[in-house]
C-alpha positions in Angstrom: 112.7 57.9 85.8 111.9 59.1 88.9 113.1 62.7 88.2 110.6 62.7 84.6 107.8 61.8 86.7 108.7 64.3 89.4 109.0 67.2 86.0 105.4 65.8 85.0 103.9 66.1 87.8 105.5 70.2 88.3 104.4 70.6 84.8 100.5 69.1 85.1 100.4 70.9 88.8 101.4 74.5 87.3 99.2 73.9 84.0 96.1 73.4 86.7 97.0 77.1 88.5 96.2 80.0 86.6 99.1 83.2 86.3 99.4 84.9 88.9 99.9 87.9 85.9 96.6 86.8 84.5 94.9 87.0 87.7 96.2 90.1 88.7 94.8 91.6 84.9 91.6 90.2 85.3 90.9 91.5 88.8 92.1 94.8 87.6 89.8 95.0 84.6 86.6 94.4 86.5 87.8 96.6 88.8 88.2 99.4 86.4 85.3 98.5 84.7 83.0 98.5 88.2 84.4 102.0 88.9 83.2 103.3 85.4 80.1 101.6 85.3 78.9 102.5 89.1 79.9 105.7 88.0 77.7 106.4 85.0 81.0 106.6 82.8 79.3 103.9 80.5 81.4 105.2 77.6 84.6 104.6 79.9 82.8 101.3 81.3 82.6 100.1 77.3 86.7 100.0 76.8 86.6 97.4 79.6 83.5 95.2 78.2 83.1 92.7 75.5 81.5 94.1 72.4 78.3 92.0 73.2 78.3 94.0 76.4 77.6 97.4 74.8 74.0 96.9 73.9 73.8 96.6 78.2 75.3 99.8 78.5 73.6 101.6 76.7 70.7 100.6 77.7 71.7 101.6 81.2 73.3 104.9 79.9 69.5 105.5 78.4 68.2 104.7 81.6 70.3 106.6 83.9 68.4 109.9 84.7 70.0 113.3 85.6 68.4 113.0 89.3 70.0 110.1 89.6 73.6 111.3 88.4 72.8 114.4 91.3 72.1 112.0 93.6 75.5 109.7 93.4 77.7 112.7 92.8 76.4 114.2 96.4 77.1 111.5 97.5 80.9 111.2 96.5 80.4 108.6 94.0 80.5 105.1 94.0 84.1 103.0 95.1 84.6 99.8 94.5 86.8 97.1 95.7 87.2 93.6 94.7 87.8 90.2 96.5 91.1 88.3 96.9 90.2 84.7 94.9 87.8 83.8 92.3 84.6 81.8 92.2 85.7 80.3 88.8 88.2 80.7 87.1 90.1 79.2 84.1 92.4 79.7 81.2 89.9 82.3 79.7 87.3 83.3 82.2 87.4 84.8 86.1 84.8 85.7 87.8 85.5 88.2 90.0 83.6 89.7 93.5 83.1 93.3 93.5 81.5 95.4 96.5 80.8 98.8 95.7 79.6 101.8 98.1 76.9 104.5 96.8 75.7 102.3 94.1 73.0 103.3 91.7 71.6 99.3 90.5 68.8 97.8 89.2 65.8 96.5 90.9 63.0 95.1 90.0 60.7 98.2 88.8 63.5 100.2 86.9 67.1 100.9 86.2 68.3 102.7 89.2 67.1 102.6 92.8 68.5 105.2 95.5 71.9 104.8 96.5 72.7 101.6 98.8 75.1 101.4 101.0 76.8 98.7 99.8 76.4 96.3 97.1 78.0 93.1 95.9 78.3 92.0 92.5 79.8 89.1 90.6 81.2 90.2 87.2 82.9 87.7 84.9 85.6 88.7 83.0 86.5 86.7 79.9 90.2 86.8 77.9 90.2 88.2 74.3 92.5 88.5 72.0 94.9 89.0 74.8 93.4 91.0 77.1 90.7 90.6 80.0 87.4 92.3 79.4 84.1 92.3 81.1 81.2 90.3 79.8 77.8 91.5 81.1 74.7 89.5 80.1 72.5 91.8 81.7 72.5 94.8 84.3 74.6 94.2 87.3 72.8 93.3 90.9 72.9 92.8 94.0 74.2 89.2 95.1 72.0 89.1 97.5 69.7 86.2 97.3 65.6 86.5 97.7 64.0 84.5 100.5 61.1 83.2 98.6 
């Protein structure tokens, strides 16, 4: 008896961790998704996005002007990173902390402002059909938060 409950209990405790496999694959997705999309690659960005998603990107691929382009290629382009843990995560969703350098995002007023230093962005990735993809509902930004 007391070995079946100590088997249940392994069981329940692994069921409530996600894979460290899945983990790894959704981390990696918005990572190579980030790098497309702070890139201006929105047709690269797209294989790593939800099909919902593509109406986003295009509408930031629309938006996305040849100054601006200039501008983030002189300045070496935009590299991304992405944090060690999630702030939710479950069988089929992640979302996952980017921070990306010489970033072209939206503001308030337009598509694109000037490159930023630095920028960080939460980016939820959701599992379909076997594979990680982003889902956007709406143009990345900044997570930093407004003081009014």
């Amino acid at each position: 008896m007391r070995v079946l409950l100590l088997f249940l209990t392994a069981v329940i405790m692994g069921g409530c961790s996600p894979a460290t496999g899945d983990d790894t694959e959704a981390k990696e997705a918005a990572r190579a998704w980030a790098d497309a999309y702070f890139n201006c690659d929105y047709n690269d960005a797209a294989q790593y996005a939800t099909p919902e998603s593509r109406k986003w990107l295009e509408y930031a691929a629309t938006n996305t002007t040849e100054e601006e382009l200039q501008r983030l290629n002189d300045a070496g382009g935009a590299t991304v990173s992405t944090n060690d843990g999630f702030e939710a995560a479950n069988d089929t969703l992640r979302q996952v902390t980017v921070t990306v350098s010489n970033a072209l995002i939206a503001d308030g007023q337009g598509l694109s402002a000037p490159a930023a230093n630095e920028v960080v962005c939460r980016v939820t990735v959701v599992r379909r059909e076997g594979r990680w993809m982003v889902r956007m509902e709406g143009l990345p930004q900044s997570g930093m938060q407004s003081r009014d």
